[in-house]
Phi, psi and omega in degrees: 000165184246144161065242185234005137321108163276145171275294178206189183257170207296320187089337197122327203315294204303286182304331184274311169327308178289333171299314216299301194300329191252341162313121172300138197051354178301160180214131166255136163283082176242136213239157197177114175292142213285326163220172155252126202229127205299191187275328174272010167085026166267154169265143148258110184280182197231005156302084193232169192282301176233191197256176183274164189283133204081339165333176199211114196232135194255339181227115198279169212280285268254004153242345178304151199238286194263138147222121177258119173250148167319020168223011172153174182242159173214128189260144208253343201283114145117005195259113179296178203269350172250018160280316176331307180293299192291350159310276200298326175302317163309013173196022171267132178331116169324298184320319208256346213302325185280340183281291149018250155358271167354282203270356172266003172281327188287295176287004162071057184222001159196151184231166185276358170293347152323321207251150196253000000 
């Protein structure tokens, strides 16, 4: 979604993640380079602290399993929310990790005495 704008539909995304998640050994991927990087070569990560207001979010969190980036993989299942947070920051694009950082110390879901 751009906003509050569906781009397009879902696809399936939904079905395959809850098969992935719920098969004894299944597993779901959702794999995504870590930034984009704009027309003047600045990055935009695609990691972000929260989503925009009104986003359109198609795979709820309490099923998401693997999210992978070129800088790691992180498995979400069964991870409370500032392991989670400190998860995905880890494998989110060195350059953004602190602005990261920052704003999940701003919501108060991680602090730095989490990371080991």
């Amino acid at each position: 979604s751009s906003g509050t704008r569906m781009i397009s539909g879902t696809g399936g995304q939904l079905d395959f993640v809850l098969a992935g998640y719920k098969s004894r050994g299944g597993k779901s991927f959702i794999c995504l380079p870590s930034v984009n990087i704009n027309k003047d070569g600045s990055l935009k990560t695609r990691i972000v602290p929260t989503i925009t207001p009104g986003g359109i979010v198609t795979d709820p969190r309490s099923v998401a399993h693997y999210i992978v980036t070129e800088w790691g993989k992180f498995s979400l299942k069964g991870m409370s929310v500032w392991q989670r947070a400190e998860g995905l920051i880890n494998i989110a694009h060195p350059e953004v990790r602190d602005d990261l950082i920052k704003a999940a110390q701003e919501q108060g879901i991680w602090r730095r005495t989490n990371r080991q």
